[in-house]
TORDREN-802537 format. One record per residue (C-alpha): residue number from 1; residue in three letters; x, y, z. Coordinates in steps of 0.05 Angstrom, whole numbers, plus 5000, padded with zeros to 4 digits. Layout:
% TORDREN-802537
 mido vokol   c1   c2   c3
  NUM   ALA    X    Y    Z
...
//
This chain:
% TORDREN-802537
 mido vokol   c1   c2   c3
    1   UNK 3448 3648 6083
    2   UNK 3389 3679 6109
    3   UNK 3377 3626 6156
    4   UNK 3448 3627 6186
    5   UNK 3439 3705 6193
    6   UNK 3373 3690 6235
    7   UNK 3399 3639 6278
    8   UNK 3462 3686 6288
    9   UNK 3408 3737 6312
   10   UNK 3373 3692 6357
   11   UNK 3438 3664 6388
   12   UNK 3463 3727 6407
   13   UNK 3403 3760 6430
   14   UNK 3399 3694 6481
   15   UNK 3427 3736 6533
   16   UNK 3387 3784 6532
   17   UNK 3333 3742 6541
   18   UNK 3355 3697 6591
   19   UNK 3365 3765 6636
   20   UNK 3293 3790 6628
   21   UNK 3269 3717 6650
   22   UNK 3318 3699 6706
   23   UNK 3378 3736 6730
   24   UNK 3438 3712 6773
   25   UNK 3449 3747 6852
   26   UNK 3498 3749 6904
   27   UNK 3482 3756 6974
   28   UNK 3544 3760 7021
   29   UNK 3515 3747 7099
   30   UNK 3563 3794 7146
   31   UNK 3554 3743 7207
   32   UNK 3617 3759 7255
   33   UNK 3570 3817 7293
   34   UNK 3497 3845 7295
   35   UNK 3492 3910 7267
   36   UNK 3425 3923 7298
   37   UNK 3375 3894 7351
   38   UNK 3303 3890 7356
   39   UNK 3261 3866 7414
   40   UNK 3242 3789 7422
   41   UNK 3171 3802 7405
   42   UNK 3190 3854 7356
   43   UNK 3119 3845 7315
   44   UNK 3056 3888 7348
   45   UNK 2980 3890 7326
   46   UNK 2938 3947 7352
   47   UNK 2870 3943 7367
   48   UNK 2835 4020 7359
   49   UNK 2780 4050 7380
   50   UNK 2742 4075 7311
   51   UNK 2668 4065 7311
   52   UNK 2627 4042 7263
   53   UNK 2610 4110 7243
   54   UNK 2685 4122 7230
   55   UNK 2684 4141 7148
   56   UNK 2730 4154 7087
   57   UNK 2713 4179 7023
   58   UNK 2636 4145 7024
   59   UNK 2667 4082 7059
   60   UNK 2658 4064 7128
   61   UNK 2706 3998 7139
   62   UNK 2711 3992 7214
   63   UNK 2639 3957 7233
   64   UNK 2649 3923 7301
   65   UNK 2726 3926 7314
   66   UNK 2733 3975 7362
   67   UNK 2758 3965 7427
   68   UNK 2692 3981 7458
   69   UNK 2654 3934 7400
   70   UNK 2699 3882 7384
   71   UNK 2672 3815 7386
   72   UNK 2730 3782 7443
   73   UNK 2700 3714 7442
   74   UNK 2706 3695 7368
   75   UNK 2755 3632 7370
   76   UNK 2790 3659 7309
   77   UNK 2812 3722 7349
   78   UNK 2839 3682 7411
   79   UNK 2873 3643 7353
   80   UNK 2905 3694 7315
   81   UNK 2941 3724 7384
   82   UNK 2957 3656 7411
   83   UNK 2997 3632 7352
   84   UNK 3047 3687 7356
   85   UNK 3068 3656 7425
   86   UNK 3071 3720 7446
   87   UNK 3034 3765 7408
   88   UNK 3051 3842 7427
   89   UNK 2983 3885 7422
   90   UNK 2978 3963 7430
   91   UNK 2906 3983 7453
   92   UNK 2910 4053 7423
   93   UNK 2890 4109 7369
   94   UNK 2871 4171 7348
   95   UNK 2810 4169 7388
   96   UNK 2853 4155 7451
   97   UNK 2856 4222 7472
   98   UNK 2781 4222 7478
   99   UNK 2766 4165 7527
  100   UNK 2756 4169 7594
  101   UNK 2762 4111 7642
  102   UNK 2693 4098 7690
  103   UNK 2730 4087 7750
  104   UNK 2748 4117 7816
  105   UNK 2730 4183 7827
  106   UNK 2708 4201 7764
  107   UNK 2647 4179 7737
  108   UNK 2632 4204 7675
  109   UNK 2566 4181 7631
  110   UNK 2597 4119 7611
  111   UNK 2572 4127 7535
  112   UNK 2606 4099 7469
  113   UNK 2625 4160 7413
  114   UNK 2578 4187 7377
  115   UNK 2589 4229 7315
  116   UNK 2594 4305 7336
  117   UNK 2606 4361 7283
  118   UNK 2641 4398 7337
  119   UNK 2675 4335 7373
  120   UNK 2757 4332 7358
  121   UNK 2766 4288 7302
  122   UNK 2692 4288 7284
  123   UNK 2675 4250 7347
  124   UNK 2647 4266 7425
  125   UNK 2688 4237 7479
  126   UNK 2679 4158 7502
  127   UNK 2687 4134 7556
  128   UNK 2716 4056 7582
  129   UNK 2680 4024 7625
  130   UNK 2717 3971 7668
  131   UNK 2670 3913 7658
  132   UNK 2696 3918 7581
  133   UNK 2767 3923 7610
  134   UNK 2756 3867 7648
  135   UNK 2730 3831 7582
  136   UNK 2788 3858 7539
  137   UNK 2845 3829 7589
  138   UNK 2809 3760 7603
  139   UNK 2828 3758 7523
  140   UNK 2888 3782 7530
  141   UNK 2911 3732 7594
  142   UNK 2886 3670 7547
  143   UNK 2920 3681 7492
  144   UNK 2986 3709 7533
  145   UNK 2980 3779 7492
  146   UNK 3030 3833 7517
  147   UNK 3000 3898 7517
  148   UNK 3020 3973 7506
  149   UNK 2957 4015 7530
  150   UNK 2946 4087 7497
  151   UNK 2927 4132 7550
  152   UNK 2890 4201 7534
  153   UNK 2940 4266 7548
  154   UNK 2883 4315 7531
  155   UNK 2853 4309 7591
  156   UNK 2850 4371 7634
  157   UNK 2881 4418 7571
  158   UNK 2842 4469 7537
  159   UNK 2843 4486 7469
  160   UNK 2874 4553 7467
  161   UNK 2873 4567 7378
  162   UNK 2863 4517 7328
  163   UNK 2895 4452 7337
  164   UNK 2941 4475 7403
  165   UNK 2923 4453 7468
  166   UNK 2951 4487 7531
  167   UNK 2954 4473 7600
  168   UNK 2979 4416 7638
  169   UNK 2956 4341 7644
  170   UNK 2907 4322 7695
  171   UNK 2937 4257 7706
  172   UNK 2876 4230 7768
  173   UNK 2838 4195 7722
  174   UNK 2887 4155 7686
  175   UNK 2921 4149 7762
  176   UNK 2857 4106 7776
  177   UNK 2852 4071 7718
  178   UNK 2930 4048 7723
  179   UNK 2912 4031 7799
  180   UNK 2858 3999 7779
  181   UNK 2896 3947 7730
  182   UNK 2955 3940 7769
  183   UNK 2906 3913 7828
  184   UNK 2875 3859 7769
  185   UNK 2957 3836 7758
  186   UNK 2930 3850 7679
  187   UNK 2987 3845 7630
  188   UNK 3002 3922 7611
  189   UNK 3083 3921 7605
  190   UNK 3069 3983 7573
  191   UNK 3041 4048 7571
  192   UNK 3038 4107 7525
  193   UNK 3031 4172 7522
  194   UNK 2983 4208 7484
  195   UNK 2978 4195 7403
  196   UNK 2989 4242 7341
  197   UNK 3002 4303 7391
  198   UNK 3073 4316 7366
  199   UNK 3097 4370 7334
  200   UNK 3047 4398 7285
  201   UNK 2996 4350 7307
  202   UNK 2937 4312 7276
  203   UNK 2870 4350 7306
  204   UNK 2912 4370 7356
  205   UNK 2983 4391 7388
  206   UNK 3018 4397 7449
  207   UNK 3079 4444 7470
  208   UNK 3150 4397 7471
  209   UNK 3165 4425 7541
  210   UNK 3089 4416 7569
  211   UNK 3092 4349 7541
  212   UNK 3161 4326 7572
  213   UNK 3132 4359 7641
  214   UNK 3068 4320 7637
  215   UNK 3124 4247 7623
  216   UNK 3151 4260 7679
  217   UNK 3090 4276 7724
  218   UNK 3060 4207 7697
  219   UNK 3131 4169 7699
  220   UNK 3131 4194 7770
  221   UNK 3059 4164 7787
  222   UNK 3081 4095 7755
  223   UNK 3141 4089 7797
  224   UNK 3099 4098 7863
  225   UNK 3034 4045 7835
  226   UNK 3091 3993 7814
  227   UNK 3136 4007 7873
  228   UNK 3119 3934 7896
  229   UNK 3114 3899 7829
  230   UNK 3175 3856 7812
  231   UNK 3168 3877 7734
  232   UNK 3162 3952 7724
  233   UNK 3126 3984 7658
  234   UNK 3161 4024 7604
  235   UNK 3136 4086 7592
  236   UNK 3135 4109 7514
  237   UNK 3121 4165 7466
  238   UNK 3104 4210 7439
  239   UNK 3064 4164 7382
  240   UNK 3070 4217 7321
  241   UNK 3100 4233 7254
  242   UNK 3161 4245 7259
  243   UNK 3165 4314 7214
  244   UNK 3187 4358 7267
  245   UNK 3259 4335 7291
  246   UNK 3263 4393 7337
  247   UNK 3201 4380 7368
  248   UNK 3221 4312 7391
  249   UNK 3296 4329 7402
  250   UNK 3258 4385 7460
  251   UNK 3211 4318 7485
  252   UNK 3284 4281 7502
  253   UNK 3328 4324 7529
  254   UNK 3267 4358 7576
  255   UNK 3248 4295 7604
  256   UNK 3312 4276 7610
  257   UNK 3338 4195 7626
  258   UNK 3308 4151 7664
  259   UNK 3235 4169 7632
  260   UNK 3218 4159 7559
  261   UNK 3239 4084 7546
  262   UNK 3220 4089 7473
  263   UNK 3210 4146 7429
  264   UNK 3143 4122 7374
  265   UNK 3127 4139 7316
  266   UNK 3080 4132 7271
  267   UNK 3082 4106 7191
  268   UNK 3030 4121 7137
  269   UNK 3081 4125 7074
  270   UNK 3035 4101 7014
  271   UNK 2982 4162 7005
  272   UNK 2912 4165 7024
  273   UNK 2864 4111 7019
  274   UNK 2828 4129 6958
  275   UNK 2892 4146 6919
  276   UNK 2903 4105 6851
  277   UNK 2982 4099 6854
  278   UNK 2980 4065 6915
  279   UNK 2995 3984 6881
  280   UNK 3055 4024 6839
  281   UNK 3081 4053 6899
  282   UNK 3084 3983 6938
  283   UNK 3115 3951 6868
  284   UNK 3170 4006 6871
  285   UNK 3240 3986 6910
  286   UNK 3269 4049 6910
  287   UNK 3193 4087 6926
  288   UNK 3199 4042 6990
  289   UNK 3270 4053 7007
  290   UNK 3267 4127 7014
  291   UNK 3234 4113 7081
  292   UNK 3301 4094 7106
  293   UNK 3314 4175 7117
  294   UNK 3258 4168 7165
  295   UNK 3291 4110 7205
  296   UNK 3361 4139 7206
  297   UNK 3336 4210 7224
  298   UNK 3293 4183 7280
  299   UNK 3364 4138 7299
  300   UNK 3411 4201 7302
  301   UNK 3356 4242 7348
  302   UNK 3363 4196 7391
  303   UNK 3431 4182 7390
  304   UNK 3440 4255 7396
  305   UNK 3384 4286 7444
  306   UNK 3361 4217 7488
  307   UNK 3415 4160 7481
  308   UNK 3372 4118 7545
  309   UNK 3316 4115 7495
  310   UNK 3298 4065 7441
  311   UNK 3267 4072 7378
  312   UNK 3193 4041 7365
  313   UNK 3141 4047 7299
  314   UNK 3080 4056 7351
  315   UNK 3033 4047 7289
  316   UNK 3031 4036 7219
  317   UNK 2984 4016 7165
  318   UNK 3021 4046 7090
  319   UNK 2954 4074 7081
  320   UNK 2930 4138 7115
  321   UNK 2846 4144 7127
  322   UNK 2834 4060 7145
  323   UNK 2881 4042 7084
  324   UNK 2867 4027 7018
  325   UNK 2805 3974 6993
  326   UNK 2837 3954 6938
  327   UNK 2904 3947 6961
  328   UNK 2918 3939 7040
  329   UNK 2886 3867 7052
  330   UNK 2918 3842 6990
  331   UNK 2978 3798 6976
  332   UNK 3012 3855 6953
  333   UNK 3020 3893 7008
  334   UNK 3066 3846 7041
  335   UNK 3113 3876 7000
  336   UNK 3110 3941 7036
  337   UNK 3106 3906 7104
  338   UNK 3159 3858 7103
  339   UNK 3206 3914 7068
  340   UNK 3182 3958 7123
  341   UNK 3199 3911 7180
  342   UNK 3271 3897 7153
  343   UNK 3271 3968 7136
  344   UNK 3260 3982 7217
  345   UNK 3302 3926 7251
  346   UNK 3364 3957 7208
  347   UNK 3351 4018 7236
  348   UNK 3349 3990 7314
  349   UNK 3280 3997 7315
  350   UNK 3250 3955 7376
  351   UNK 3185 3946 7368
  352   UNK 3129 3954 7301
  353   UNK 3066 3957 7313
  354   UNK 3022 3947 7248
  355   UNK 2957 3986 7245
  356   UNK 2908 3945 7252
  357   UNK 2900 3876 7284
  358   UNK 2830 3879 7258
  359   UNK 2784 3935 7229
  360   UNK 2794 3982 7177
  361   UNK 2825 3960 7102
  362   UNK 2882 3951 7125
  363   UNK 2868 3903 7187
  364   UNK 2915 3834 7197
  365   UNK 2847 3809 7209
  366   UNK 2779 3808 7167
  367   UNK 2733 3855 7209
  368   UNK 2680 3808 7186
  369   UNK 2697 3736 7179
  370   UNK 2764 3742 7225
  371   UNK 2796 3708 7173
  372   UNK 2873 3723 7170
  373   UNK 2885 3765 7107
  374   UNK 2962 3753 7072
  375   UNK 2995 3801 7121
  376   UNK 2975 3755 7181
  377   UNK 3014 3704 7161
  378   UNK 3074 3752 7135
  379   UNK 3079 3776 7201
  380   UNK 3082 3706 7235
  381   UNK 3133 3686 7188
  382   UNK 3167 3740 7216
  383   UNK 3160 3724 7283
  384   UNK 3177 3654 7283
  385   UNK 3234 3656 7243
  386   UNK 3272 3721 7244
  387   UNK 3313 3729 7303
  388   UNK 3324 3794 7341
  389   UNK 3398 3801 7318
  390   UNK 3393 3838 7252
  391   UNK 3460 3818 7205
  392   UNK 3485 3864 7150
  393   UNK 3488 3843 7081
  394   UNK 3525 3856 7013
  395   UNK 3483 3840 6951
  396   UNK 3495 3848 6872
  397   UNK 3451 3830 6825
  398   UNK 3389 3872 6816
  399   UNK 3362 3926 6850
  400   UNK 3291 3892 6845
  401   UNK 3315 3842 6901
  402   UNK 3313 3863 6967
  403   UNK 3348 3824 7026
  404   UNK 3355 3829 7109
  405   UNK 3380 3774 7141
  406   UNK 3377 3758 7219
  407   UNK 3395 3720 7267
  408   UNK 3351 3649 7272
  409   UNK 3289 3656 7322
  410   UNK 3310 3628 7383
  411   UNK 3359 3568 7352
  412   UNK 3434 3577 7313
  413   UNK 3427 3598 7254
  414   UNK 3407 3653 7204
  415   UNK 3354 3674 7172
  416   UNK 3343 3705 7111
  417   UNK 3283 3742 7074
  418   UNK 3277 3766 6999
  419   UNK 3230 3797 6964
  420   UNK 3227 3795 6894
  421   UNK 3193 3870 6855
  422   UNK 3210 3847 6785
  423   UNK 3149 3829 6746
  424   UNK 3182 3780 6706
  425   UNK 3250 3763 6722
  426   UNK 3261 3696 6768
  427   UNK 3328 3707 6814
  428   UNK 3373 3647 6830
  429   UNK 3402 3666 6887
  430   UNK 3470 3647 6913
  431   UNK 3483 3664 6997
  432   UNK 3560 3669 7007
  433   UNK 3586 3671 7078
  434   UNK 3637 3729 7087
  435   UNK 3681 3684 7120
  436   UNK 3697 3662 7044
  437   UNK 3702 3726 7023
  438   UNK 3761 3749 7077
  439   UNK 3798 3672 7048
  440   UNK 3787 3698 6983
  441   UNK 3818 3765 6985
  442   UNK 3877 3739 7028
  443   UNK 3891 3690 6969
  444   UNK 3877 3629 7015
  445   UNK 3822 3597 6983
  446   UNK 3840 3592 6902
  447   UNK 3765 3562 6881
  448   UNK 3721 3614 6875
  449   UNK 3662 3571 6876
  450   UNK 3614 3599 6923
  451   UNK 3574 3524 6926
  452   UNK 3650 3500 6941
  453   UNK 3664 3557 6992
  454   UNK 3596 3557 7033
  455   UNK 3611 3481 7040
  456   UNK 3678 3485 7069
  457   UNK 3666 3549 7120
  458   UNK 3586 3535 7136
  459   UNK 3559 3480 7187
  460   UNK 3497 3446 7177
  461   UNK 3461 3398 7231
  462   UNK 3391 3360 7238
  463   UNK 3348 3358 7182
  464   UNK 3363 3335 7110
  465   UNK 3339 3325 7042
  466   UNK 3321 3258 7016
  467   UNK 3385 3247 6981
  468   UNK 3421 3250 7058
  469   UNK 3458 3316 7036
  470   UNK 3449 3381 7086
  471   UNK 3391 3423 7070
  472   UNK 3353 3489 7087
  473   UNK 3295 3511 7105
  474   UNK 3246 3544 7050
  475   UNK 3180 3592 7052
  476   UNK 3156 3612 6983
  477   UNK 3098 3662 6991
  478   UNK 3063 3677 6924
  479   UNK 2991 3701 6907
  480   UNK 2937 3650 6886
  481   UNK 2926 3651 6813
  482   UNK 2995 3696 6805
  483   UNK 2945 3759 6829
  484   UNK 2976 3800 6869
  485   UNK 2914 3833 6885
  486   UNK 2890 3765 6916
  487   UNK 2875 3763 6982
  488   UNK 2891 3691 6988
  489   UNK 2970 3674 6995
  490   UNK 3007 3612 6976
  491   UNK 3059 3574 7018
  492   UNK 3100 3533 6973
  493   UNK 3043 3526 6933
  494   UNK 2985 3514 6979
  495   UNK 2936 3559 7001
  496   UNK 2937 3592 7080
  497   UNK 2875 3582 7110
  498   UNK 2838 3570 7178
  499   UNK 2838 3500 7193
  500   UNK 2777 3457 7199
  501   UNK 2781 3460 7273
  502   UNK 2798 3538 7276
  503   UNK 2860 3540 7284
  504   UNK 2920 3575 7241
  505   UNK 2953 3529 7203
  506   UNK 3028 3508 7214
  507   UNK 3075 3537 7174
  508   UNK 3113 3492 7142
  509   UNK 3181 3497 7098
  510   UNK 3206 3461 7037
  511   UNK 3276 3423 7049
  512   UNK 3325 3445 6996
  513   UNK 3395 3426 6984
  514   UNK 3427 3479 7025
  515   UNK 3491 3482 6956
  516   UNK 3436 3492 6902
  517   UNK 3406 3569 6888
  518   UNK 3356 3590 6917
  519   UNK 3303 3611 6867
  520   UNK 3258 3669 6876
  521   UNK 3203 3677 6821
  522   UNK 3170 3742 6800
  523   UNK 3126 3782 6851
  524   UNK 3142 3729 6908
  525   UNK 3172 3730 6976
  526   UNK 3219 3682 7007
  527   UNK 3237 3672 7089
  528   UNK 3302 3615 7081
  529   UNK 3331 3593 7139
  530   UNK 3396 3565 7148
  531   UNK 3407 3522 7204
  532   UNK 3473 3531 7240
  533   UNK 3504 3576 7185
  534   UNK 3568 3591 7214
  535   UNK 3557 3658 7236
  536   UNK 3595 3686 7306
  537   UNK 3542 3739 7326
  538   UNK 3482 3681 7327
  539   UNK 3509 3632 7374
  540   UNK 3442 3630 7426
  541   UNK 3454 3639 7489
  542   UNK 3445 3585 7547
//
């Protein structure tokens, strides 16, 4: 009797836990129209200009990758940018607004920073010399880089009370050094105004209506140094938080259309670099998902105040002060980026520009070794795979699965990423296309099979599993040793490193059986693609 009453209990509690071990989801792909659009080379590094002396609570985690220190011939930097095919870098930072350019006119003491108890941000002024401009863009026309270039909007203000700066922009100096460039045919496509000025300010502030003045002054100057350039530059700013919708809502409509082609902003979510919670935070779905206010607010302001503008993220690293040691060159914080990048393309975000391709704790890069940490290869994933069509989704099953599915890089197709939070539970995961779902709720199709629907209403070409049968494409990225604190990622099980002869590795899928689930285990990430899923807004165009 007893024994019956014990296998009773364990036969009913079997449900209970089957769910804490795996769990069942539905992911309906919406493919009949985008619902958003990024740009083709949506993913941005930025390259800053913190010296080594540049310090957070007793750690100094910069060492030589500043734009002025940087070491531009290591083969595992031209490696890094040329894989990405292009690779979109922003030249840019808080210590922006302190450079001067040696050329032209003006020629300043062409000295690095130096630490200055009285300097803005803790720093004196620095100045650019053109022989390391000339250095930075021979890297930048090898490995095909696009680049956004920060240009100081101090210059010529004065500091009229603590953190405000009045007066208008003395624009000659960066009128030479845009001269200057344009006569070298270097690949700026972009340039920006100013950084962290917005608002508030970080250090330092500037007036809305100054500002917008001083955009059109310097959109003016661009228009007459390109006026016989087949390609003409965007213009973008104002590269702040965005805590002060007013503030920017005054930046559009002052300046008006036809000048700010993007409006950027800036992303440090996750605390300070020294706080504890920061690992909790990034293991939190919801934690992350309250950023989406930020995204829709920055969407409505613009929709509102400057509809001829677009939205970018001009830099982001989670992790305010450099990032966090423990945290930001891990495995785990590929959670927080990837979420963050579907996050942004939902939201019609352009461009994203992570903070930092190398330097600090948070770089894409090792500042030492120039060894990709896991985000490097997150972000390629990205690149190569995820289109610039962003699809909406419907999904049941957990709320510690996340989903965004785009349009297929380049080729028909979708493409889908998930991210798994849940510490324990594994996620089959069944994709339905809602083409199945409009049969189902007319009554046409009776089986309500989703293997059975996605096989009638979904096309699949080219490559299949060894059995013959159609397949998709598969890229499992987990943390070596199940440590998410590891700053060594898995690809399907093998471990992403530098080849032998220096070069990234090729990222390569698993072939599935495109009717079987897709499973997703605990604390893991998953880009699937699906070639030639039968979805109307992703037909490529000739």
């Amino acid at each position: 009797m007893v024994l019956k009453l014990l296998l009773l209990l364990f036969l009913y509690s079997l449900p209970v836990i089957f769910s804490q071990d795996n769990a069942n989801v539905t992911i309906i792909i919406q493919g009949s129209v985008t619902v958003a659009e990024t740009d083709d080379s949506f993913i941005c590094a930025t390259i800053d200009w913190w010296p080594p002396q540049k310090c957070d609570y007793k750690n100094c985690p910069w060492g030589n990758a500043s734009v002025l220190n940087l070491d531009l011939n290591n083969p595992y930097l031209s490696a890094a940018i040329k894989a990405f095919n292009p690779l979109r870098v922003r030249v840019g930072g808080t210590l922006q607004d302190r450079i001067v350019y040696d050329v032209g006119i003006f020629k300043p003491n062409c000295a690095p920073f130096s630490v200055s108890d009285s300097g803005l941000f803790g720093f004196s002024a620095g100045c650019l010399s053109m022989e390391k401009w000339d250095e930075l863009n021979h890297l930048f026309q090898k490995t095909g880089a696009i680049v956004i270039f920060g240009l100081n909007a101090l210059q010529g203000r004065r500091q009229s009370s603590e953190g405000i700066w009045q007066g208008p922009w003395n624009s000659s100096n960066a009128h030479d050094f845009i001269q200057y460039t344009i006569s070298k045919g270097y690949p700026v496509t972009t340039w920006e105004f100013g950084n962290e000025l917005s608002g508030h300010g970080i250090g330092a502030s500037v007036d809305a209506e100054q500002y917008a003045k001083d955009l059109i002054l310097l959109k003016t100057i661009l228009s007459d140094l390109y006026r016989n350039s087949k390609s003409k530059p965007f213009l973008v700013a104002p590269g702040g938080f965005f805590n002060d919708e007013e503030w920017y809502a005054q930046l559009l409509e002052a300046s008006g259309p036809n000048v700010l082609n993007a409006l950027t902003h800036h992303i440090y979510n996750l605390g300070g670099g020294d706080d504890p919670n920061i690992a909790e935070r990034i293991k939190d779905p919801n934690y992350l998902s309250g950023f989406a206010d930020t995204f829709r607010a920055v969407q409505l302001t613009l929709q509102e105040h400057g509809p001829w503008s677009s939205a970018w993220v001009g830099e982001a690293g989670g992790v305010y002060n450099s990032g966090s040691p423990q945290v930001s060159n891990t495995f785990l914080n590929s959670f927080w980026y990837l979420d963050q990048l579907g996050m942004a393309s939902k939201y019609n975000t352009k461009v994203y520009c992570r903070q930092a391709l190398i330097g600090g704790n948070y770089g894409l890069l090792d500042k030492e070794t120039f060894v990709p940490n896991p985000d490097y290869y997150s972000a390629l994933l990205w690149h190569q795979l995820m289109g610039k069509g962003v699809l909406a989704i419907d999904i049941n099953g957990s709320p510690f699965i996340k989903a965004y599915a785009h349009c297929r890089k380049s080729e028909s197709g979708v493409s889908l990423l998930l991210i798994n939070f849940s510490k324990s539970a594994t996620f089959n995961t069944t994709v339905h296309n809602d083409l199945n779902v409009d049969l189902v709720e007319k009554g046409i199709q009776k089986d309500g099979s989703f293997a059975h629907n996605l096989k009638r209403t979904v096309s699949w070409i080219g490559r299949k599993v060894s059995d013959g049968s159609p397949s998709r494409e598969e890229y499992h990225l987990t943390a070596k040793d199940g440590d998410y604190l590891s700053r060594i990622m898995l690809l399907n099980g093998s471990p992403l490193q530098i080849t032998e002869s220096g070069d990234i590795p090729e990222l390569r899928p698993v072939l599935v059986a495109v009717n079987a689930p897709i499973s997703i285990a605990p604390m893991s990430i998953a880009f699937v693609v699906f070639p030639n899923f039968e979805a109307h807004a992703c037909v490529p165009t000739q």
